[in-house]
N, C-alpha and C positions, 0 to 999 in steps of 0.2 A: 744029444747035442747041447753044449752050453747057453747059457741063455745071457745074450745082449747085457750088460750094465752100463750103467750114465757114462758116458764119455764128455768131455770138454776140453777144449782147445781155445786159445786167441791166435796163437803163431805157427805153433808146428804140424805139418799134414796127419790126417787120418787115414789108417790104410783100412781097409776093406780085404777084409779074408774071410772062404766060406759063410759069408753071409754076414760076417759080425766086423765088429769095429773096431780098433784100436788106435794107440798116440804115436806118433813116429817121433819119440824125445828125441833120437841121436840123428834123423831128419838123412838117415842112408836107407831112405825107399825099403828097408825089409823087417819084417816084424822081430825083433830081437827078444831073447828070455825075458829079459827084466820088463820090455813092452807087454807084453800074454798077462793078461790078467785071469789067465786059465789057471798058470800055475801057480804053487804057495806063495805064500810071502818069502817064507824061507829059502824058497830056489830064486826068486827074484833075486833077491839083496846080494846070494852067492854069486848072480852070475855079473849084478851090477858092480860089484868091488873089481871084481877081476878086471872090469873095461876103465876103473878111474884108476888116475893120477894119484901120486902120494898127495900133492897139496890139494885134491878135490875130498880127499880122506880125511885131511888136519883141520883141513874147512867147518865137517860135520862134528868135528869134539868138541865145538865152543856155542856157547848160548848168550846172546848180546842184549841187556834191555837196550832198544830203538826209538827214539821219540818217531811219533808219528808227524804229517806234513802237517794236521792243523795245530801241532803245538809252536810250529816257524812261524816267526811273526813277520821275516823276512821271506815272502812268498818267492822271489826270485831264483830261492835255494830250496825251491821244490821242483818235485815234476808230477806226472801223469793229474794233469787237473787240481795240484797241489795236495796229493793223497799221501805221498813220498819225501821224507825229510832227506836232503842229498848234500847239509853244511859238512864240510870235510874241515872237521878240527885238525888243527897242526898237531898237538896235543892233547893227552889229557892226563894231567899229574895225578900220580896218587901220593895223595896227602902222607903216606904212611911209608913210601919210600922214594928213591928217587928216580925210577925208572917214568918213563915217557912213553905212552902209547898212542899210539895216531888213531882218529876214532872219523874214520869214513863214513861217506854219505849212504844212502841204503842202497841202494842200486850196487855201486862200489862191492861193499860189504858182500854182496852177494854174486858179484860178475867173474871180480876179481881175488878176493879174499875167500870163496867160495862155502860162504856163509850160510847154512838154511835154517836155524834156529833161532829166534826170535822171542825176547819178552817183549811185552804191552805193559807197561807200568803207569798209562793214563786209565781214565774213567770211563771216557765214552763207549755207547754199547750201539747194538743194533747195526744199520744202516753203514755209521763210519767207521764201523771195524768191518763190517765186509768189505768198504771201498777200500781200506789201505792194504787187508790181509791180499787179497785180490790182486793188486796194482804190484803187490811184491813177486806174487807170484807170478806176472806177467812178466817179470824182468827172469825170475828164475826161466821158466821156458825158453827163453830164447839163448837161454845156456848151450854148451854143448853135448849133454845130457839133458839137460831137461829135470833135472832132480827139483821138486818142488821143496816149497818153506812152509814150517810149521810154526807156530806163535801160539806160546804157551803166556800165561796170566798167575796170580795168585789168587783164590778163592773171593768169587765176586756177588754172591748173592747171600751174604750171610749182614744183617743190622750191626754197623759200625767195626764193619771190617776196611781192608786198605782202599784209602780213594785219595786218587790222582788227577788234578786238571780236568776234570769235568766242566759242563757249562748247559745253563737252563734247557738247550734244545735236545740234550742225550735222553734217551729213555732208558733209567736205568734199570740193570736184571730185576727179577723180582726180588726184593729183602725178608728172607726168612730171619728165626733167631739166631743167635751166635749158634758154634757148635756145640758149646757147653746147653744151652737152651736145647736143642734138638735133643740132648742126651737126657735134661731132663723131664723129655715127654715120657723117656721109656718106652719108646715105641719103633721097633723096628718099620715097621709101616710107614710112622712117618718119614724118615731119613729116605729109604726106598723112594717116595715119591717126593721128598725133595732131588735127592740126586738125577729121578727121570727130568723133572718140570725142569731143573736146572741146566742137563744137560743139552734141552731141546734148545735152550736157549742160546750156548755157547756154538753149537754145532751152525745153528742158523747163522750164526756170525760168523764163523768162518775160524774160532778160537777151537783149537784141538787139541791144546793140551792143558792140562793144568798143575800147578806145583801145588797140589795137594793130595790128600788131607794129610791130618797130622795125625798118624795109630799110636804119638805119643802119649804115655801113662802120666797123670798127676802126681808126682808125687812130692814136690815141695812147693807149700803155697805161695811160698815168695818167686816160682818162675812168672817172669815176664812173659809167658808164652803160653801159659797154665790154660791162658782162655779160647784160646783156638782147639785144645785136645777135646777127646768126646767123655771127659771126666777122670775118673780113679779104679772105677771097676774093671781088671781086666778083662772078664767073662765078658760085659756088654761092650766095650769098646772094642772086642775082637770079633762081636757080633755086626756092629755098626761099622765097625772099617772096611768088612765083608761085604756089605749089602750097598756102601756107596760105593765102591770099587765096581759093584757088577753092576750097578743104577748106572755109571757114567760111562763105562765100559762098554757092558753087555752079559750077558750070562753065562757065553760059554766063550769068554775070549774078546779082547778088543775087534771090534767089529766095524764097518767102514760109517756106521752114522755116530759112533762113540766120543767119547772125549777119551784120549790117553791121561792116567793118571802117574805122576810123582807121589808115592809114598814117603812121607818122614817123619823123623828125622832118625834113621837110624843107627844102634841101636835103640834108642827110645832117649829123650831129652831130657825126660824127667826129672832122672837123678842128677840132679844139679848140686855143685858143690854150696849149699843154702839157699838156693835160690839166685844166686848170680848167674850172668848170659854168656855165653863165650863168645859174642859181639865185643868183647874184651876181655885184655890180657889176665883180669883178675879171676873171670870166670870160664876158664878156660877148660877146667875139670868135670868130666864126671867123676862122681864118686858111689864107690859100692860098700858101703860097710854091713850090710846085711847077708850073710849066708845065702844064696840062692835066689836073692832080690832078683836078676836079671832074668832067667829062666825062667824062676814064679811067675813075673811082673811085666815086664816092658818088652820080651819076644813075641809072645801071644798075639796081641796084634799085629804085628808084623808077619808071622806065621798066616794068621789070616789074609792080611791084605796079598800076599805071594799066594796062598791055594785060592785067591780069587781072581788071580792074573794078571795084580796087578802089572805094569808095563814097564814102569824103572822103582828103582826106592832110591832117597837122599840122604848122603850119611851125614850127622851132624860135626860142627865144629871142633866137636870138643875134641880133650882127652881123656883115656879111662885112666883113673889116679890107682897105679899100684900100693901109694903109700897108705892109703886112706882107704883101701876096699880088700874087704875080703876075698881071696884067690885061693884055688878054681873057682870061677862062677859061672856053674853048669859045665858048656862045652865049651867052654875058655880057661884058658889053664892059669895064663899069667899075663897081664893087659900089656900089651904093645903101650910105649909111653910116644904115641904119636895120635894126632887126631885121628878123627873116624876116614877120611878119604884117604890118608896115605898109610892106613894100618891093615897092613894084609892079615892078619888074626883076624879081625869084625868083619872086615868085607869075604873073606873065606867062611868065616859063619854063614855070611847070608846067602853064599853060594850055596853052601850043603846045606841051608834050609829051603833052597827048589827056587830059587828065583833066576831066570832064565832071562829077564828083559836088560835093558842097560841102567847103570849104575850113576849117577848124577850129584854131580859136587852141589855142593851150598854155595853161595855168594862170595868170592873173594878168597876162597882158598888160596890163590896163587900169590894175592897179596897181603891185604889185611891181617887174614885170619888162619896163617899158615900154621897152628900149633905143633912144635914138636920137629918144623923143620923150618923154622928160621934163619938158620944160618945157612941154608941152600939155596944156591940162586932159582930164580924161577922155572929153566929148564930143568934144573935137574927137582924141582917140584912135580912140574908135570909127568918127568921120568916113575918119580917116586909113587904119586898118583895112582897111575897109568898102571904101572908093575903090581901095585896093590889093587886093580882091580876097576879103577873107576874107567869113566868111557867118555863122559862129557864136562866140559868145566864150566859154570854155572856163574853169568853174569859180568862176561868180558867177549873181547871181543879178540884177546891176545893169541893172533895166531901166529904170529911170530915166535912167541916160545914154545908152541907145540911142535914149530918145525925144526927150531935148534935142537930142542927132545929128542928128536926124531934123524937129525941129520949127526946129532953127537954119540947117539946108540943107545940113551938113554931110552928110549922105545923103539922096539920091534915092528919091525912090517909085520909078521905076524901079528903083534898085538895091535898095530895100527886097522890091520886088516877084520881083526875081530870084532873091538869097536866099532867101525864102521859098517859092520853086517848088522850086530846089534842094533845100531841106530836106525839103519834104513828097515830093518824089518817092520818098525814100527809105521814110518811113512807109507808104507804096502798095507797094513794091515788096516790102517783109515783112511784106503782108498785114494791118497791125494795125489799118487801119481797117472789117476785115470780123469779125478775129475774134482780137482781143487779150488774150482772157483763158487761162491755162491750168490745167490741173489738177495740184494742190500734191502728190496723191499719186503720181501721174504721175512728179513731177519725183522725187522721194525713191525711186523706182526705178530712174530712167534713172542717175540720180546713183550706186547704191551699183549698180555695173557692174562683175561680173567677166571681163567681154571688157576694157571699157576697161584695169583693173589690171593683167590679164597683159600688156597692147599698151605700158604703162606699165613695168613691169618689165623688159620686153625690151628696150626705148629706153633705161632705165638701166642695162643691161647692156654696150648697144653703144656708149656714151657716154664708156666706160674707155677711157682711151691708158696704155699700157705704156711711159715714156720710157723708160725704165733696169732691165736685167735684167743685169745684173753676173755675168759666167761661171752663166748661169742659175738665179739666184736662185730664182727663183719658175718655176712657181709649189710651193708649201710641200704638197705633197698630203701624208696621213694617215700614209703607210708614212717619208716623211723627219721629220714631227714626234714619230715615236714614243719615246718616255721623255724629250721635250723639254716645257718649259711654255712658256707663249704669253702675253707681254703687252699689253695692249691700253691706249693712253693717246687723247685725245680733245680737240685743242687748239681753242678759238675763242674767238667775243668772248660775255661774259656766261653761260659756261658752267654749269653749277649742277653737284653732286655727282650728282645724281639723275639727270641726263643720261648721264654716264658710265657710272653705275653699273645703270640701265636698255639704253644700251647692249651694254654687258657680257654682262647677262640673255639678252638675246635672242642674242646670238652665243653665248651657251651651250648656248640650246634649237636654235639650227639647225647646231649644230655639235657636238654630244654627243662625238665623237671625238677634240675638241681636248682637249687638259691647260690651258686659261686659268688663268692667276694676275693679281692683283689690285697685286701687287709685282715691279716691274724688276730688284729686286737679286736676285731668284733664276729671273730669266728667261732662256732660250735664245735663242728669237726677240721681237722686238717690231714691233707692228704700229701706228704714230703717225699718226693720220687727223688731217687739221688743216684748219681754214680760216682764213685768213689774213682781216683787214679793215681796213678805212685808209676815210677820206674822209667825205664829207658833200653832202647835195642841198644843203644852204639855207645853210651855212656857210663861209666864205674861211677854211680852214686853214694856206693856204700850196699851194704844189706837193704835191700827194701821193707821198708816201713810199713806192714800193713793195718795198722790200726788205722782207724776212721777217724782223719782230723782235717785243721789246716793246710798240712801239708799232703793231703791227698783231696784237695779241693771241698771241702765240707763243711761248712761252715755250723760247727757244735754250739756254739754261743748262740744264733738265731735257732737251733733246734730246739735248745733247753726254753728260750721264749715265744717258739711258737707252742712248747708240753704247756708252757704257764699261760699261755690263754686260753686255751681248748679245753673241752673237756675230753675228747678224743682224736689220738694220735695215730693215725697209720701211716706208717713208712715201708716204700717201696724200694727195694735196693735192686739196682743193674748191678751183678756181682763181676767183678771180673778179675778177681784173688775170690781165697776162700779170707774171708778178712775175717778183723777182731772185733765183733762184735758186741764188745762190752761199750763202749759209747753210744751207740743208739738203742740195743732190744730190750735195757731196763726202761726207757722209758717210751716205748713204744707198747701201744695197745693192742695192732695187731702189724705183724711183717709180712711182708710179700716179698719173695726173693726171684726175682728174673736174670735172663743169663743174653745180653744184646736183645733183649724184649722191647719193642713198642711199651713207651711210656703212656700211650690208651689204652693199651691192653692192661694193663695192671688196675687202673682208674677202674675199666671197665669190669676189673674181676671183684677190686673192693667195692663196686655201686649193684654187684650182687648179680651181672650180665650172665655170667656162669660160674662156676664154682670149678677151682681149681682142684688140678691133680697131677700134679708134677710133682716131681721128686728130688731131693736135693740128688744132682750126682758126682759130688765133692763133700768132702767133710770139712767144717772148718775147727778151728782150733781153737781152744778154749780162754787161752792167755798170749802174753806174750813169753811168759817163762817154758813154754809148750815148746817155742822154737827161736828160745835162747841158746846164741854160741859162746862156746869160752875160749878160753885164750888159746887154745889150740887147734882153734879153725873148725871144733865138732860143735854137730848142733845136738839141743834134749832128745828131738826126736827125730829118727833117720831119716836122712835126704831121701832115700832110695825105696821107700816103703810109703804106698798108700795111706791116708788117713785115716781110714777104718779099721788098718791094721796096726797103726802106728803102737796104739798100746802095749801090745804084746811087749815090744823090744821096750820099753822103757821103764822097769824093772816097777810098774805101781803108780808111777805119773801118771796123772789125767791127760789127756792131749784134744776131746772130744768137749767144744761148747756143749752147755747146758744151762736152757736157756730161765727167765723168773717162773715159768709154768713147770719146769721140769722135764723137757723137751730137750732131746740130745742131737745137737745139729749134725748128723756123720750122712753119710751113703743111705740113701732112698731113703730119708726123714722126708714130710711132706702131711699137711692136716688138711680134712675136709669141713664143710662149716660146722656140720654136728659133732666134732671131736674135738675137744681140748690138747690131746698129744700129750699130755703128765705121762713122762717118763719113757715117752718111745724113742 
């Protein structure tokens, strides 16, 4: 006999069969397929398409960021206790063309428009994301199905990742390092137990999906995006994309306490035409000029994240440049010249490489970022889309074009019907149409986790690379700084005084031993934490600039006169390019390279707390002529090829920093205190 699982209801009756419980969603007294939580998911979802509407089908293709009710300031245009944003814009132009789409209240969105997909693009965590996830799904139940809503997020516990409208009382997830930091622990382990700690989190709030990670490859340091991947190594990043996918997941399958994961951005972002974004018309290409780059390089993890289960994968913006790349690459014969969501070539790859979940557009395909079908009106985008394979379109709410799609011929009932098996099978599989609601207090527990913080602390401990320890610098422990004072400066973009000067604070209470001073000129040691920044998602700047200067926030003129007061200089870099390190590591003593690391953590690894061992897992590049382009749009060293490899293809050019000791910054560089690194 089956055994009982959680049920929950607000509206609709419970039926009582042989003993056990189930949801009466369609509210006709008798226990239907899709109600039986006996059966798979897969017989569910088959038998629930059959019972919907085409427009309860066109409902489920589109994914809407929704403000929540406490971002209305106008409380009157709320409801359920003000949890529910419900302003019905007449409008909402896209800047980029001239269509006009009407952007309904949430209730609407979901009653009428038959919406169940949802982004959260605020900050708040715990408590008020259960209350709003909650409050929507109450509007859903009282459907005529009963199909519940899912709210997916973009990756929320990672140091100085995306944050939206937050405010003092949210408790935010735990903040691990960046993903580049997690990568350079080296440590399958720890990812594992970030992905558990993380996903407790998410699940207890009521967030179930997420638009992550990214199985994207490194391969030009000028991507904007370079710092979210898990580095350059395909071997470990198809190891780590594996072990968070079943961390959030489950291990044999998404499973009803999981987080559903978006894979991207496929096939792999990397190969960027120089580092420009396809957030714009300029960077709109990928490019393959490397014989077997794709195959080599940028499938691998993505092969992985689908033999871990994963749930959808996201194709990216771009387009693959037949001018500019080598063809065949691999099992691609000749690059379709249309972006990745409406190129049935890429999206047929990713089918015959076993990926069985649904397929999930990026942001604004339909408008913005339409490459390659521009001159097609919206519907017949969606048509184009659709035909090529994708299932959901990704941060609108236009379901109006799915249904001219759909009513012009441009998509098949058949293929309507597919997608929406697809989709729903996912809603089954994390349990949300048995028992979708959670408890707010609940989540404001799980969230203020002192298992997760220590598991967090640790990852940013291990997340420290030591490039440079100069006839051993560091580390500074209490008996070498005695009758020394210690300064501490703090460079980045939009810095406030109060930053600094809170900084400061706290390295005084955890550090009571040190002499801190506030002023360089009567300082011994100094200690220069920086983060560098350059670029833009939606903006054509040009090539990004990575060298270390003004114009990536850095102030080189006060570094050079805090070298001339001191007698010793450590510099702690937040990396987030593989940047140009010839402005700061000549006259640095010893370097500390972190990847969204706590700027105590670094303090604490130069004051000697522990001794690092992290691993660079990026290579940076040794000049700027390493990834100079000429007048024909080629760069020195190929777009499309890791750093560590980059040499090979550049017929005897260096491409690989090396650093006044001798010390080659590439893939798992990294020194411990008794090792100078000459020449590794």
């Amino acid at each position: 006999m089956s055994q009982q699982i959680p049920i929950s209801s607000r509206h609709k009756s419970i039926l009582e069969i042989d003993g056990l419980r189930f949801r009466d969603l369609d509210g006709d007294g008798q226990l239907t397929p899709y109600e039986d939580w006996r059966l798979s998911p897969a017989e569910r979802a088959a038998d629930l398409v059959g019972r919907m509407t085409p427009e309860e089908k066109i409902g489920l293709m589109v994914i809407s960021s929704r403000p929540m009710g406490i971002s209305q300031h106008n409380k009157e245009l709320t409801s359920h206790d003000g949890a529910l944003d419900e302003q019905h814009l007449p409008i909402r132009l896209d800047p980029h063309t001239s269509e006009m789409i009407p952007f309904e209240g949430t209730s609407e969105m979901i009653t009428s428009r038959h919406m169940r997909h949802f982004i959260m693009r605020e900050e708040p965590t715990g408590a008020r994301i259960a209350t709003w996830i909650n409050a929507m799904n109450e509007v859903a139940e009282t459907t005529r199905l009963g199909i519940p809503v899912v709210v997916a997020a973009n990756s929320k516990n990672e140091t100085g990742g995306f944050k939206l409208g937050g405010s003092p009382e949210d408790q935010p997830f735990t903040q691990w390092p960046g993903t580049l930091g997690l990568a350079a622990s080296g440590s399958l382990e720890v990812i594992r137990d970030f992905a558990e700690h993380s996903r407790a989190e998410w699940v207890a709030s009521g967030l179930r999906k997420g638009y992550m990670y990214m199985a994207d490859l490194l391969t030009d340091p000028r991507w904007y995006r370079g710092h979210g991947t898990f580095g350059e190594d395909p071997e470990f990043v198809s190891e780590a994309i594996g072990a968070i996918v079943r961390g959030f997941q489950g291990e044999q399958g998404l499973r009803t306490d999981g987080v559903a994961l978006t894979t991207k951005h496929f096939p792999g972002g990397g190969a960027r035409e120089n580092g420009t974004d396809p957030h714009y018309a300029e960077g709109r290409f990928n490019v393959y000029p490397t014989p077997g780059s794709l195959e080599n390089y940028h499938l691998p993890p993505f092969q992985a994240a689908i033999d871990a289960g994963t749930a959808s994968v996201m194709p990216y913006y771009a387009v693959p440049s037949r001018q500019k790349s080598a063809t065949p690459q691999g099992r691609v014969t000749e690059f379709e010249q249309l972006g990745f969501a409406f190129n049935t070539e890429i999206l047929g790859l990713l089918r015959s490489m076993g990926h069985e979940g649904y397929i999930n557009s990026d942001s604004g395909v339909l408008s913005k970022m339409a490459w390659g079908v521009e001159e097609a009106s919206t519907a017949e985008r969606v048509g184009l889309a659709v035909r090529a394979g994708t299932d959901i379109f990704a941060d609108t709410n236009d379901v109006g074009s799915v249904r001219e799609a759909y009513l012009t011929g441009h998509v098949s009932t058949e293929r309507l019907d597919d997608a929406a098996r697809r989709l729903l099978v996912e809603l089954f599989q994390l349990g949300l149409f048995d028992d979708p609601y959670v408890d707010p207090q609940e989540a404001d527990r799980v969230v203020a986790n002192a298992e997760a913080e220590a598991a967090a602390a640790d990852a940013h401990r291990r997340s420290v690379v030591l490039a440079k320890n100069h006839q051993q610098t560091l580390p500074l422990r209490p008996e070498s700084l005695r009758g020394k004072k210690v300064y501490v400066e703090l460079m980045a973009k939009d810095l406030l005084v109060r930053d600094l000067d809170g900084l400061r604070d706290r390295l005084e209470a955890v550090h009571p031993e040190v002499d801190f001073t506030s002023d360089h000129r009567g300082a011994d040691v100094a200690l220069v934490l920086m983060k560098p920044y350059v670029g833009s998602y939606f903006d054509y700047v040009g090539l990004n600039d990575i060298s270390i200067g003004a114009h990536s926030h850095i102030d080189i003129t006060k570094l050079r006169r805090i070298r001339e007061s001191v007698d010793t200089l450590v510099i702690g870099l937040n990396a987030m390019f593989p940047w140009l390190l010839d402005s700061i590591e000549p006259i640095a003593d010893a370097l500390l390279i972190g990847f969204d690391t706590r700027y105590e953590t670094m303090v604490e690894a130069a004051l000697g707390g522990f001794e690092p061992t992290g691993r660079l897992p990026i290579t940076f590049p040794c000049d700027a002529s390493a990834i100079a382009v000429d007048d024909r749009g080629v760069c020195a060293s190929p777009n499309d090829v890791p750093g560590f490899a980059k040499e090979q293809h550049m017929g005897g050019r260096p491409y690989v920093y090396v650093d006044a000791d001798g010390s080659r910054y590439q893939l798992g560089h990294g020194l411990g205190w008794t090792r100078d690194g000459a020449g590794t």
